[in-house]
C-alpha positions as CSV (number, residue, x, y, z in Angstrom):
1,X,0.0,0.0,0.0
2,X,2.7,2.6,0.8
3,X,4.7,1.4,-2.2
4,X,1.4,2.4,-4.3
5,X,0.5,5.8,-3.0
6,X,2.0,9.1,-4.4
7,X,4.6,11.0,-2.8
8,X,1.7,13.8,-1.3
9,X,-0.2,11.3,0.3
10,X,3.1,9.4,2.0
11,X,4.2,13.1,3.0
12,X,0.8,13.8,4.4
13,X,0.9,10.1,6.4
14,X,4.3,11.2,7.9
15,X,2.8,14.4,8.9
16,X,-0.1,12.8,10.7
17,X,1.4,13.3,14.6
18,X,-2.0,11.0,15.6
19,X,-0.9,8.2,13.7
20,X,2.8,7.9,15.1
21,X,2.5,9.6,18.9
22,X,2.1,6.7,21.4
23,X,-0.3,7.1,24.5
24,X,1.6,9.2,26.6
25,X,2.3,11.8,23.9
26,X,-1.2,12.9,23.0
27,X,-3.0,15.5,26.0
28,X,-5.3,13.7,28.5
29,X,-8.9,14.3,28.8
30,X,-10.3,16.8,31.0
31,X,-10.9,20.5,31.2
32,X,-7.4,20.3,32.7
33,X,-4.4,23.9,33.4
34,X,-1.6,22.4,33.5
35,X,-0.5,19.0,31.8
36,X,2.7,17.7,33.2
37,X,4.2,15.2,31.4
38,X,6.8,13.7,33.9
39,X,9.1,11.0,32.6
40,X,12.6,9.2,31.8
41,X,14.7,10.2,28.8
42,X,13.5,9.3,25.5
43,X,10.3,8.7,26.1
44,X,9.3,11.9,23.5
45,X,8.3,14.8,25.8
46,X,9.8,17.2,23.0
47,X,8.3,16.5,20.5
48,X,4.6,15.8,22.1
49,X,5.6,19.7,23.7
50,X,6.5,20.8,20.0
51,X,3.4,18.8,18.3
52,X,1.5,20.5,20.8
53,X,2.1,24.4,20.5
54,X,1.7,23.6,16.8
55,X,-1.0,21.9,17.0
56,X,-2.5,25.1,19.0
57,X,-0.7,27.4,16.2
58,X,-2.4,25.9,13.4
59,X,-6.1,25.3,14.9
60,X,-8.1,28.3,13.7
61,X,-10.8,27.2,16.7
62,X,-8.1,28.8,19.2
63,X,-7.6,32.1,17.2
64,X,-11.2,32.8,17.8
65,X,-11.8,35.5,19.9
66,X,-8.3,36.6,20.9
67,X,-7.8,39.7,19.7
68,X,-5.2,39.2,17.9
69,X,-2.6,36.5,17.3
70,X,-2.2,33.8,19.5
71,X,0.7,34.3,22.2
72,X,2.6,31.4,23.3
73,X,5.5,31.0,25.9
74,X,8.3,28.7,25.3
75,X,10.2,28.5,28.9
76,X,13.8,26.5,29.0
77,X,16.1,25.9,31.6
78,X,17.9,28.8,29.5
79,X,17.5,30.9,26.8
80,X,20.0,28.4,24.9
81,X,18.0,25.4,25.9
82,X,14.9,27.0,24.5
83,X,16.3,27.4,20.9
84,X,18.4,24.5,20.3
85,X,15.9,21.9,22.0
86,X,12.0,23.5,21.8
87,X,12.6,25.4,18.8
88,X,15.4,24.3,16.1
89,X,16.3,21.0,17.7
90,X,15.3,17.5,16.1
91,X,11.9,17.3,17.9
92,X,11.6,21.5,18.1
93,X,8.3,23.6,16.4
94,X,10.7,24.6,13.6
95,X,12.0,21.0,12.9
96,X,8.3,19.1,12.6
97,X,6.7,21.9,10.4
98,X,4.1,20.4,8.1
99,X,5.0,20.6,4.5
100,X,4.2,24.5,3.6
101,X,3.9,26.0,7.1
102,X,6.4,28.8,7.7
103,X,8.0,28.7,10.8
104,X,10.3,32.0,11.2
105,X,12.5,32.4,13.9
106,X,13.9,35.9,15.0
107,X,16.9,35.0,17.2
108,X,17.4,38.6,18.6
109,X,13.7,39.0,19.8
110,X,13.3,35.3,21.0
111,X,10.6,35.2,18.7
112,X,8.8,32.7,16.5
113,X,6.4,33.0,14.0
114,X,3.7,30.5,12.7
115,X,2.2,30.8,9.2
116,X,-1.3,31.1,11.3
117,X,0.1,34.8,13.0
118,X,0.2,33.1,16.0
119,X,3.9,33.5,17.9
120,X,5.6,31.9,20.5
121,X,8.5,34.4,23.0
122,X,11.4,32.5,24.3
123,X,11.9,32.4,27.8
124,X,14.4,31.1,30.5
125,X,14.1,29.5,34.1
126,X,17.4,31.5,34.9
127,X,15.2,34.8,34.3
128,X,12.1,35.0,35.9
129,X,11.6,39.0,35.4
130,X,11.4,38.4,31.8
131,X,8.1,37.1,32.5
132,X,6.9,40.1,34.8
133,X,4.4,41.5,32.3
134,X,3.9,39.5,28.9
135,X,1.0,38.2,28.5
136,X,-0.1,34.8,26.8
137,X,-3.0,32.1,26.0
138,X,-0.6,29.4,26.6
139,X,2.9,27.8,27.6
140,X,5.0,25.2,27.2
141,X,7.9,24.7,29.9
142,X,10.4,22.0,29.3
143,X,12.6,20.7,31.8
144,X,11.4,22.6,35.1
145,X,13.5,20.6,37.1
146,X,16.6,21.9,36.0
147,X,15.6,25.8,36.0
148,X,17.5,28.1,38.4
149,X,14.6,30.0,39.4
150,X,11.6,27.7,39.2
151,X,9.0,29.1,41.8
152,X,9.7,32.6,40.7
153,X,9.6,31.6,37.0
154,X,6.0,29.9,37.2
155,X,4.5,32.3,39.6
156,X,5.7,35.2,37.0
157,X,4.4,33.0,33.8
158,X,1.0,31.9,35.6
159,X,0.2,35.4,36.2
160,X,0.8,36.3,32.9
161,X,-1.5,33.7,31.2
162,X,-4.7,35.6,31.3
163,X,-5.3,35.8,27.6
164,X,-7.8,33.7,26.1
165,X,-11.1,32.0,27.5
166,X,-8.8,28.8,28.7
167,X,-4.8,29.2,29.3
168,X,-3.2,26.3,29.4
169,X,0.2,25.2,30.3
170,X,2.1,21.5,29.3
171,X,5.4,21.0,31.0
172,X,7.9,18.1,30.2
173,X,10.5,16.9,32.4
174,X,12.9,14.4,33.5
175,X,12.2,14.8,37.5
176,X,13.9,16.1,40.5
177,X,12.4,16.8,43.9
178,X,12.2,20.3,43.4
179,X,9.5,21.4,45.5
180,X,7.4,22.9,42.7
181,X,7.4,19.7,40.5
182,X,5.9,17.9,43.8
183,X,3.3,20.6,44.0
184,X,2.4,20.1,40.1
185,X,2.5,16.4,40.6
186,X,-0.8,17.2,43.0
187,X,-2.2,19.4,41.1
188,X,-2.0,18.6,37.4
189,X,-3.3,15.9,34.6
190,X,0.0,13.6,35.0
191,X,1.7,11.4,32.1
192,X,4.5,9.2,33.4
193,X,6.6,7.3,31.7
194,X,9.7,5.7,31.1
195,X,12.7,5.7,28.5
196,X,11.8,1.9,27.6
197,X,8.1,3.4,26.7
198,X,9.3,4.5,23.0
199,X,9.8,2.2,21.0
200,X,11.4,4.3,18.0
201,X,14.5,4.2,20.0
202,X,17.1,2.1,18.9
203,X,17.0,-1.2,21.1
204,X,20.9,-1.2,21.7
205,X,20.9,2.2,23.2
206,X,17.9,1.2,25.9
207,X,19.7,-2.3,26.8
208,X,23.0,-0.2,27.4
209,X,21.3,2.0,29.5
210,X,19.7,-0.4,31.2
211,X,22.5,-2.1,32.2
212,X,24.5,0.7,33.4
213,X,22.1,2.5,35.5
214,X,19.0,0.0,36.4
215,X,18.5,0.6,39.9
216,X,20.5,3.4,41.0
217,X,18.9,7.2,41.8
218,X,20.1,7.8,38.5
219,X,18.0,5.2,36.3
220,X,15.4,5.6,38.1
221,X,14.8,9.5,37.5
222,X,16.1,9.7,34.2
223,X,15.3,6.2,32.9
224,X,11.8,5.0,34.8
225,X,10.8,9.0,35.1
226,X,10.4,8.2,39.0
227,X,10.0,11.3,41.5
228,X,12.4,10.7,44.2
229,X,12.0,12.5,47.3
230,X,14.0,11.8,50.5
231,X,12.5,13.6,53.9
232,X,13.7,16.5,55.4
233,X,16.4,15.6,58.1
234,X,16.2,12.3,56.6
235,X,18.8,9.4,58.1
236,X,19.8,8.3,54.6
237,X,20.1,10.8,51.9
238,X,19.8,9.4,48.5
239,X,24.1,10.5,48.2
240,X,24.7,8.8,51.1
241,X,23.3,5.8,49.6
242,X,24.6,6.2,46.2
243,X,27.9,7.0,47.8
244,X,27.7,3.4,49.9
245,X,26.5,1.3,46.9
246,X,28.8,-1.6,45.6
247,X,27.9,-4.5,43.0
248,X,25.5,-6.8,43.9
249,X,26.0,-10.3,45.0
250,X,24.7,-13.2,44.0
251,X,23.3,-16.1,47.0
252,X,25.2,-18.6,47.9
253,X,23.3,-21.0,45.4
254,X,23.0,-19.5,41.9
255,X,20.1,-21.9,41.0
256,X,18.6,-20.7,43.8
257,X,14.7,-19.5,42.7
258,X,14.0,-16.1,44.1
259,X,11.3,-15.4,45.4
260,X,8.3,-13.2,43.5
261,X,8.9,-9.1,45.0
262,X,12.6,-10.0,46.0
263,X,15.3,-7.8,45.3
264,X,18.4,-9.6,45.1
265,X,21.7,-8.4,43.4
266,X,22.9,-10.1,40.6
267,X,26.7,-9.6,41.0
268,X,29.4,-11.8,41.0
269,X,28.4,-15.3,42.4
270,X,30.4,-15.8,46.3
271,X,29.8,-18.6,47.3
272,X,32.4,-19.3,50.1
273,X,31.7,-18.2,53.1
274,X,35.6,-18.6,54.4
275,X,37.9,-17.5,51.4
276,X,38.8,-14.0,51.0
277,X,36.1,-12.7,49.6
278,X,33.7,-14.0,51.7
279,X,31.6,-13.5,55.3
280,X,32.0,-13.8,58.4
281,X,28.4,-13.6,59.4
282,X,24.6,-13.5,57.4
283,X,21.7,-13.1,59.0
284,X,17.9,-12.1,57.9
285,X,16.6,-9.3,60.0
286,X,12.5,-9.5,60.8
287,X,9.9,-7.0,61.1
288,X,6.6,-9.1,61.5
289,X,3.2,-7.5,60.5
290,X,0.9,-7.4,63.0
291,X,-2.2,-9.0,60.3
292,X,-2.3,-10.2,56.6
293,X,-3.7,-6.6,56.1
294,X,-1.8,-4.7,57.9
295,X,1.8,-3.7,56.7
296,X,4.3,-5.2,55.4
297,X,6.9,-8.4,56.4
298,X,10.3,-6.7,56.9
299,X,12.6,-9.3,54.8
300,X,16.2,-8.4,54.9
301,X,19.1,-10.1,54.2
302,X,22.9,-8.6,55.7
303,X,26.3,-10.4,56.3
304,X,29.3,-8.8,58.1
305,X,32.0,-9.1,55.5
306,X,35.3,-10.4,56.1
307,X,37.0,-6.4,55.6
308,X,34.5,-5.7,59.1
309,X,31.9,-4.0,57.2
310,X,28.3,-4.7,56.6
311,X,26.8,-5.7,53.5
312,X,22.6,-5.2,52.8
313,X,22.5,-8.3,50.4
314,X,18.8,-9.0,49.6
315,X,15.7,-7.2,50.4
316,X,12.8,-10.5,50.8
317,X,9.9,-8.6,52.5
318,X,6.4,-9.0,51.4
319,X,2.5,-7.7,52.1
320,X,-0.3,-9.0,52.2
321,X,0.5,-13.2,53.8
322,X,-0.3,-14.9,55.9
323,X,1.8,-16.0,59.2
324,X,2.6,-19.1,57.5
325,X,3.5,-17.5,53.9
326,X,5.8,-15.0,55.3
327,X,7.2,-17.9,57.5
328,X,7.6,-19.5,54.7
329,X,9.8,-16.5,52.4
330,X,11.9,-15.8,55.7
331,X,13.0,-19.6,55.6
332,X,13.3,-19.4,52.1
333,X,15.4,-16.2,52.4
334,X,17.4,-17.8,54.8
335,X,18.1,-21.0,52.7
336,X,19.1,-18.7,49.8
337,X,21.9,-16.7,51.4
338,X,22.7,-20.1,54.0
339,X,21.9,-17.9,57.2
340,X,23.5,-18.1,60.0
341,X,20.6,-16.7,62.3
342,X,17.5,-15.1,62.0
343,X,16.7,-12.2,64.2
344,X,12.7,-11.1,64.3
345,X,11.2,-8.8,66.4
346,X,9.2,-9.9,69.3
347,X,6.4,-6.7,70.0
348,X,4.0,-8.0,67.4
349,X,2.8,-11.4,68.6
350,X,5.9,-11.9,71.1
351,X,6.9,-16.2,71.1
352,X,3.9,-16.5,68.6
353,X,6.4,-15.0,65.9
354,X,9.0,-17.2,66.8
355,X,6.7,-20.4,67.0
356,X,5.3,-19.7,63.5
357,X,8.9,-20.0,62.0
358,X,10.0,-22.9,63.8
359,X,6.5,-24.8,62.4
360,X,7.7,-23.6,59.4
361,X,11.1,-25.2,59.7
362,X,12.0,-26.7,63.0
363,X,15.8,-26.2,62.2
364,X,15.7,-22.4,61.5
365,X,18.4,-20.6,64.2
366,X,15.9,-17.4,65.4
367,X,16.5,-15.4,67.8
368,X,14.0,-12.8,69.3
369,X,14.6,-9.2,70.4
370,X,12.3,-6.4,72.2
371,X,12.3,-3.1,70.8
372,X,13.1,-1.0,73.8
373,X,13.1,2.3,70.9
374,X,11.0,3.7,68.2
375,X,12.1,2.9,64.7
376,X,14.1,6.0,64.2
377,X,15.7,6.0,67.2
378,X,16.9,2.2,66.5
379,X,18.1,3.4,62.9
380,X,20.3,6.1,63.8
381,X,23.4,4.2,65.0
382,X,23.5,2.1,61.5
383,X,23.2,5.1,59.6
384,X,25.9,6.8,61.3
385,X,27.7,3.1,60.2
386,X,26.7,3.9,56.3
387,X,28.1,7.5,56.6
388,X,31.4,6.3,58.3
389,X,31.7,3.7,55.3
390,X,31.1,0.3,57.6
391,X,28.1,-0.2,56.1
392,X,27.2,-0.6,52.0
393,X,24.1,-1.6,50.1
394,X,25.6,-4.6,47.8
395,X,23.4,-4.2,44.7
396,X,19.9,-1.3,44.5
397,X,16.7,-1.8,46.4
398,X,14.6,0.9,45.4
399,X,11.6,-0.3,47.7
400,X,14.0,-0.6,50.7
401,X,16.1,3.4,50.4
402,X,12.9,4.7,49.9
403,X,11.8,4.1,53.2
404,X,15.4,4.6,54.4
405,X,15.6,8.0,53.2
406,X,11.9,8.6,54.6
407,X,13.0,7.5,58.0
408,X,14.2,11.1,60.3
409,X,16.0,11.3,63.4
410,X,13.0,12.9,65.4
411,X,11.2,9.2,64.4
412,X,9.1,10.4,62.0
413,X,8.3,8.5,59.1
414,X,7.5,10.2,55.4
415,X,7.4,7.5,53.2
416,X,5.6,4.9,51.8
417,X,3.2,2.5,53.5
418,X,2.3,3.2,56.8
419,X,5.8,2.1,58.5
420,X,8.9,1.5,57.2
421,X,9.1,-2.6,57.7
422,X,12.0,-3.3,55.3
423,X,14.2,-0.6,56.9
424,X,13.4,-1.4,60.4
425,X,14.0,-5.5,59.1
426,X,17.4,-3.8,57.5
427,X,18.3,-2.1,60.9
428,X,18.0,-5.3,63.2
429,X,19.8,-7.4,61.2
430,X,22.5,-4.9,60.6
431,X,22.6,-4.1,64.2
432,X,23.3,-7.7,65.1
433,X,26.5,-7.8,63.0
434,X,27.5,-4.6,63.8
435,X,26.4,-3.4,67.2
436,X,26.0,-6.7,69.3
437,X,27.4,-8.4,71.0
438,X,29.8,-10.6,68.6
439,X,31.0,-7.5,66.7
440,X,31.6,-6.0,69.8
441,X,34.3,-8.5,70.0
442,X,38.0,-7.9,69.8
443,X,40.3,-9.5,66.2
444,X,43.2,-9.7,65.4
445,X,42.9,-8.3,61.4
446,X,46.5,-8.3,60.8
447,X,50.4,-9.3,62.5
């Protein structure tokens, strides 16, 4: 069919943005402000932004009534970013013209104009008085995380759309837990997304990115398009953890079946537990939920390596079992890294907790301790062993340093879920090898 049909009508088919743009590039539904399209790199925020204002440009249903041509703001990180990526770049307004539409650009005024009359001003997050008086239907801001200025840049654009019946603004970003992107996030029709999402992009360049930041702050933002926030006067900081990351490690048994919702590294296989690179210690740290509907099974897997410092090797928890299941994935857990000793928390259930895992293997080592201290107070002295370097996180669990670097020291918990099971899990077992007893004990390292 496209071999048969005349070079007009294949022009107008690769002109048609609605027959290429994938879900997340098209505007949502709604009588919505502000569109905020929040996601990894690649996924084709530019040109939806660009296909957008042209869209707008070209409609005559939006020149109705305006009193003259249709005024559009194009806000950048910088006056720089502006042109080169929402105006001239690959995916800018200037580079996906249709096929007879002029699309002038006047550099010295930070102007463009659309065959329609309508024109879009160039703007940057770096100078927010620029926008203390224009006026415009509409806007299109593109990577608000990264402007100098944001709060004074929006408040000075917001005020400043007041032409029209309906001003509307799109942003697209990669994201950072700038405070204004969390208040849009609340406020605005959302489109998340990640880099994997587009599948015009070549399949060698994903994979490689893939494999070199899956897991890590990094990937996560600018790949998966996640929001990562940390709370203020947080234990962990998401540096402090990136800082105390090291490759993963694999359990003791490769062949070893993981568990569904585990988070395991994937590292170099060690599967001595005496040579060099080995461990002195591993044991699963326990946070028992108080019902099947409650929160979660704290699940977490730590060794005390054989250079003295402790290793976060697997995170296991899970939500929503029963006594026996999660019985059943700590003695699983246990079998996978060959355990030397479980340690579970006794508040919730006291010797019933300790009973359930025996029935669910009569041979499990457990041992039981009271918490004397709130959860924050408990995590304090490991994360002062993370910021002195004697403790590392082998491999990423996402799931886990979120609720790390939710965890405060005045015990208060901003993070997901209603407690933060897999740290407090994390901090008993890590407290064990580092803070008990047997750590406490003297070694000779070296004559």
């Amino acid at each position: 069919m496209l071999r048969r049909m005349p070079l007009p009508q294949k022009r107008t088919l690769n002109e048609f943005w609605p027959a290429w743009a994938h879900d997340g590039q098209t505007p949502p539904a709604g009588d919505w402000p502000t569109w905020l399209m929040v996601t990894g790199r690649g996924f084709g925020k530019t040109r939806a932004g660009a296909e957008w204002v042209s869209a707008l440009a070209r409609d005559p249903s939006t020149l109705l009534g305006t009193g003259g041509p249709l005024r559009i703001a194009l806000v950048g990180a910088t006056i720089e970013d502006a042109l080169k990526v929402m105006v001239t770049g690959r995916s800018g307004v200037r580079t996906i013209a249709r096929t007879g539409e002029r699309v002038e650009l006047n550099k010295s005024e930070g102007l463009v104009r659309f065959s329609s009359g309508a024109e879009a001003y160039l703007y940057s997050g770096a100078c927010p008085e620029k926008l203390r008086g224009p006026e415009h239907h509409f806007a299109w801001c593109d990577e608000l995380a990264k402007w100098r200025y944001p709060e004074e840049t929006w408040d000075n654009l917001q005020l400043g759309l007041r032409l029209g019946a309906a001003p509307r603004t799109l942003v697209t970003t990669t994201p950072k837990a700038v405070p204004l992107l969390r208040k849009l996030v609340a406020t605005s029709a959302v489109t998340r997304g990640r880099t994997a999402d587009n599948l015009n992009l070549p399949g060698a360049f994903v994979e490689g990115m893939e494999a070199a930041y899956r897991g890590t702050r990094k990937g996560r933002e600018e790949l998966d398009g996640e929001l990562i926030e940390e709370a203020e006067g947080a234990l962990w900081s998401r540096a402090l953890i990136e800082a105390c990351r090291v490759s993963p490690v694999i359990a003791r048994s490769s062949a070893t079946k993981q568990s569904s919702g585990s988070e395991v590294g994937t590292g170099l296989l060690r599967s001595a537990r005496n040579d060099e690179s080995g461990f002195r210690r591993i044991v699963i740290g326990v946070d028992p939920p108080a019902s099947a509907q409650g929160d979660a099974c704290g699940i977490v897997a730590c060794a005390l390596g054989a250079d003295g410092v402790g290793y976060v090797l697997g995170d296991h928890s899970a939500h929503g079992l029963s006594p026996e299941g999660w019985a059943a994935r700590v003695v699983e857990a246990a079998a996978t890294w060959g355990a030397d000793c479980v340690i579970v928390e006794k508040n919730q259930g006291g010797d019933m907790v300790k009973s359930v895992l025996r029935a669910a293997d009569p041979a499990l080592p457990v041992r039981t301790v009271f918490a004397r201290f709130g959860k924050g107070d408990r995590a304090e002295p490991v994360a002062m062993l993370f910021e002195a370097g004697q403790a590392k996180l082998a491999g990423s669990f996402p799931a886990l340093e979120d609720e790390l670097c939710a965890m405060t020291r005045g015990g208060f918990y901003a993070g997901p879920g209603r407690s933060p099971d897999r740290a407090d899990a994390m901090v008993w077992a890590m407290s064990e090898l580092m803070l008990g007893r047997e750590a406490a004990e003297p070694r000779v390292r070296a004559l």
